[in-house]
C-alpha positions as CSV (number, residue, x, y, z in Angstrom):
1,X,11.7,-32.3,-79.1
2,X,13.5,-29.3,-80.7
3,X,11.5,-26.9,-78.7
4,X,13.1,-28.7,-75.5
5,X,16.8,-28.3,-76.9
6,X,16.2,-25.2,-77.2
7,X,14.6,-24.1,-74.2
8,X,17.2,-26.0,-72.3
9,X,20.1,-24.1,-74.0
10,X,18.4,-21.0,-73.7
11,X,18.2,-21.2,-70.2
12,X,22.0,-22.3,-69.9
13,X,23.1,-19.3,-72.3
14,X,21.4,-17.1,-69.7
15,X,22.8,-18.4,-66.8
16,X,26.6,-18.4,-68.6
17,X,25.8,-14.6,-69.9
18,X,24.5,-13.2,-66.6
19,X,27.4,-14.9,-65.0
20,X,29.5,-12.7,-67.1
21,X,27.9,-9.6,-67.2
22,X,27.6,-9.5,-63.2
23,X,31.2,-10.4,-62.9
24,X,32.7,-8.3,-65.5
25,X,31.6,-5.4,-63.9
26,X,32.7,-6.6,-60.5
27,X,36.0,-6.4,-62.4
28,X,35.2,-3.3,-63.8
29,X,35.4,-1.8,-59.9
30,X,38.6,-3.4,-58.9
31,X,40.2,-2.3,-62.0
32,X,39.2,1.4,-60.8
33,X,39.7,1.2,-57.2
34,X,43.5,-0.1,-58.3
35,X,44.1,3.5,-59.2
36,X,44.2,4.3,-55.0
37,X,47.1,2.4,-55.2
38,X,51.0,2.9,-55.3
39,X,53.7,1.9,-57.8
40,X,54.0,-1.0,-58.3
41,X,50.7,-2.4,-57.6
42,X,48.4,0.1,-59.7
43,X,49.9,-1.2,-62.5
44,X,50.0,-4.8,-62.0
45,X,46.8,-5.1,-60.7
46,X,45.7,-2.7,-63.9
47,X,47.3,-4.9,-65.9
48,X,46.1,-8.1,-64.5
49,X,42.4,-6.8,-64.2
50,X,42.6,-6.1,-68.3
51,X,43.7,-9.6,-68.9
52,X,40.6,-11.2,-66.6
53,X,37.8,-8.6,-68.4
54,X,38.9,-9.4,-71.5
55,X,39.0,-13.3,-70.9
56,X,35.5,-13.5,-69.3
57,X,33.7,-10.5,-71.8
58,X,35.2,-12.8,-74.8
59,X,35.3,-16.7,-73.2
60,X,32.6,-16.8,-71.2
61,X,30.1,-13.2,-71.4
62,X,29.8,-13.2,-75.1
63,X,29.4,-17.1,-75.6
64,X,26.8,-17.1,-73.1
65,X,25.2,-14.0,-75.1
66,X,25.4,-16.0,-78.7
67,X,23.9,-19.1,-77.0
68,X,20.8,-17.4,-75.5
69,X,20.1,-15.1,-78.7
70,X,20.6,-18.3,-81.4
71,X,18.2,-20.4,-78.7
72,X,15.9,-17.6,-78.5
73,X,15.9,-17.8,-82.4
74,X,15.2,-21.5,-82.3
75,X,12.2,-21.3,-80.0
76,X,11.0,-18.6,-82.0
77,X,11.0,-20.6,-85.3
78,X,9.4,-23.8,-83.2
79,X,6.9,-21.8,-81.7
80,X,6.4,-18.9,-83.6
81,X,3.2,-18.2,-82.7
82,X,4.6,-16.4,-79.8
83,X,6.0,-13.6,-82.2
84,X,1.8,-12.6,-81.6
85,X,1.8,-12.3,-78.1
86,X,2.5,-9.0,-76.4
87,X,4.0,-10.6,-73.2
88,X,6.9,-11.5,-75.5
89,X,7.5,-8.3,-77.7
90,X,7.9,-6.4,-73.8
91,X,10.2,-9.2,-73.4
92,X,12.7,-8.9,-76.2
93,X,12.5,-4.8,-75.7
94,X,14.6,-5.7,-72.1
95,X,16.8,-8.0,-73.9
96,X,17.5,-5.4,-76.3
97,X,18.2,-3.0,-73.3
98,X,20.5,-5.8,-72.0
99,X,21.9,-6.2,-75.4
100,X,23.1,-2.5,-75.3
101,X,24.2,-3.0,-71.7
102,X,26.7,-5.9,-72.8
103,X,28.1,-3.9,-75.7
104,X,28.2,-0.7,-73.4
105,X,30.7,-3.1,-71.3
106,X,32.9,-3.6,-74.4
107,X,33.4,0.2,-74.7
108,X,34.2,0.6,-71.2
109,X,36.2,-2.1,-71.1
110,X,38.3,-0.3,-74.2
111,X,38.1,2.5,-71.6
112,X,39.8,1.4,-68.8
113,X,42.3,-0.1,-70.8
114,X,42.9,2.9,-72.1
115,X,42.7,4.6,-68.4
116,X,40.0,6.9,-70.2
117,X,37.0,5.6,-68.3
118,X,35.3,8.6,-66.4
119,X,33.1,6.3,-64.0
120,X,34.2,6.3,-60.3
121,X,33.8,3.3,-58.3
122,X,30.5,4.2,-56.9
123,X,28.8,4.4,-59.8
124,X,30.0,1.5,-61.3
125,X,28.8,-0.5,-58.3
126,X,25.3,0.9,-59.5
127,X,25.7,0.3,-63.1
128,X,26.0,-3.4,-61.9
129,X,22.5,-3.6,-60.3
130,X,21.1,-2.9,-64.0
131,X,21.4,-6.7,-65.2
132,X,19.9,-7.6,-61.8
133,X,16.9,-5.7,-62.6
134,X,16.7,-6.4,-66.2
135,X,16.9,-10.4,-65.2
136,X,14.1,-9.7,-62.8
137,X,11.6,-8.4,-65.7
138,X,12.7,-10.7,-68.4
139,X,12.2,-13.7,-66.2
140,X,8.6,-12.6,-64.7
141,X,7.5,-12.2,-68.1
142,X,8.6,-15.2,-69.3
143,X,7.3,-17.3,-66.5
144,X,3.8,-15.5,-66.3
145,X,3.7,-14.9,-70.0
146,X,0.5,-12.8,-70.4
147,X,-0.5,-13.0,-66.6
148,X,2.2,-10.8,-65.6
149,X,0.5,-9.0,-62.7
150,X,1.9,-5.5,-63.6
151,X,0.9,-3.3,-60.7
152,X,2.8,-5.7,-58.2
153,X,5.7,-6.2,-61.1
154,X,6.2,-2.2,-60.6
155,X,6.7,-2.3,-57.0
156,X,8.8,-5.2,-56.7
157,X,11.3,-3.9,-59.2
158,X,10.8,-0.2,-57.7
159,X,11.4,-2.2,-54.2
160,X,14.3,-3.8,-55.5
161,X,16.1,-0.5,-57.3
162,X,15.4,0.9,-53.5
163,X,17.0,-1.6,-51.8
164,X,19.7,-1.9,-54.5
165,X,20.7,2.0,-53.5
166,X,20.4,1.9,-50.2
167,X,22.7,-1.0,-50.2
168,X,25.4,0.7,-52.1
169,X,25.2,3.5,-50.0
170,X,25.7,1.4,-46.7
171,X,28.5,-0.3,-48.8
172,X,29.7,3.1,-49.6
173,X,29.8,4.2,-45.7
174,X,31.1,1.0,-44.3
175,X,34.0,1.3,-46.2
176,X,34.9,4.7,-46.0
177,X,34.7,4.1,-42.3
178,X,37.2,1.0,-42.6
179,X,39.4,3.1,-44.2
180,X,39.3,6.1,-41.9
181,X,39.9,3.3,-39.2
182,X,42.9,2.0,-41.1
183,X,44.7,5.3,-41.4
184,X,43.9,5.9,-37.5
185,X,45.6,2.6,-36.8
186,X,48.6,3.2,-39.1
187,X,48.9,6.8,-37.7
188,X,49.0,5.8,-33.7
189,X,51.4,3.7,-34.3
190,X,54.4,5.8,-35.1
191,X,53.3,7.9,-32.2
192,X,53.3,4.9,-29.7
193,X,56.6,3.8,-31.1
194,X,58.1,7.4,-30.2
């Protein structure tokens, strides 16, 4: 019965921490695209960005991070036979990487609070695909345990990394082209007004 509890917690403390993690990061973009714009908005929306990152990485991201880990303990001390099989140990090497990823927020969280963040929009945006791909592994491995087929594991996640780029780049085009469409709208209009 404790194995259940904890399985079912597990599974909502992931849910809850991805949750976080892939919205933090959205905010993590708006907060650096709000340099583009003018006084007074830069700062309020700065400002107001700050307040939601630091909200979700401390209310909802890191909860949802404490509740998976102390879960994952408990199945782990139900079950700890699975501490021997060598589906798991691949397993907990992702959550470490995500682990890393969640703290990595943290500091650029301090970063763009401190308007010292070197990251550009762009980037960010691919920095967010990372839990996508990490969730990908760990889930496949916990679902096919040791049957993890790991040649077609490869190229789904290699598929999904490809797709994941070219889909930021098409994202990255459409909007430059909006905005190149704005400022030709805003610039004919003085001229038809004269």
């Amino acid at each position: 019965m404790a194995y259940s509890w904890f399985k079912a917690f597990h599974i909502i403390g992931v849910v809850v921490w991805f949750a976080g993690l892939f919205y933090l990061v959205r905010l993590f973009i708006y907060h650096i695209e709000a340099n583009q714009e003018s006084e007074p908005a830069k700062t309020i929306l700065k400002n107001q960005y700050q307040i939601m990152e630091k909200r979700l990485y401390n209310i909802i991201t890191t909860p949802g991070m404490l509740v998976t880990v102390v879960c994952a303990i408990g199945l782990l001390v139900t079950v700890p036979d699975y501490l021997k099989q060598g589906w798991l140990h691949f397993k907990l090497g992702f959550v470490a990487l995500l682990l890393v990823y969640h703290h990595y927020c943290a500091r650029l969280m301090k970063q763009l609070a401190e308007d010292r963040c070197k990251w550009n929009s762009k980037q960010m945006r691919a920095m967010n695909e990372a839990p996508t791909v990490l969730l990908v592994v760990i889930v496949m491995l916990a679902v096919f345990k040791n049957n993890l087929p790991t040649d077609l594991t490869v190229w789904v996640v290699f598929g999904l990394i490809i797709f994941m780029a070219v889909t930021i780049q098409l994202y990255a085009r459409k909007r430059r082209l909006d905005q190149e469409k704005q400022l030709a709208q805003i610039t004919q209009v003085p001229q038809e007004q004269a």
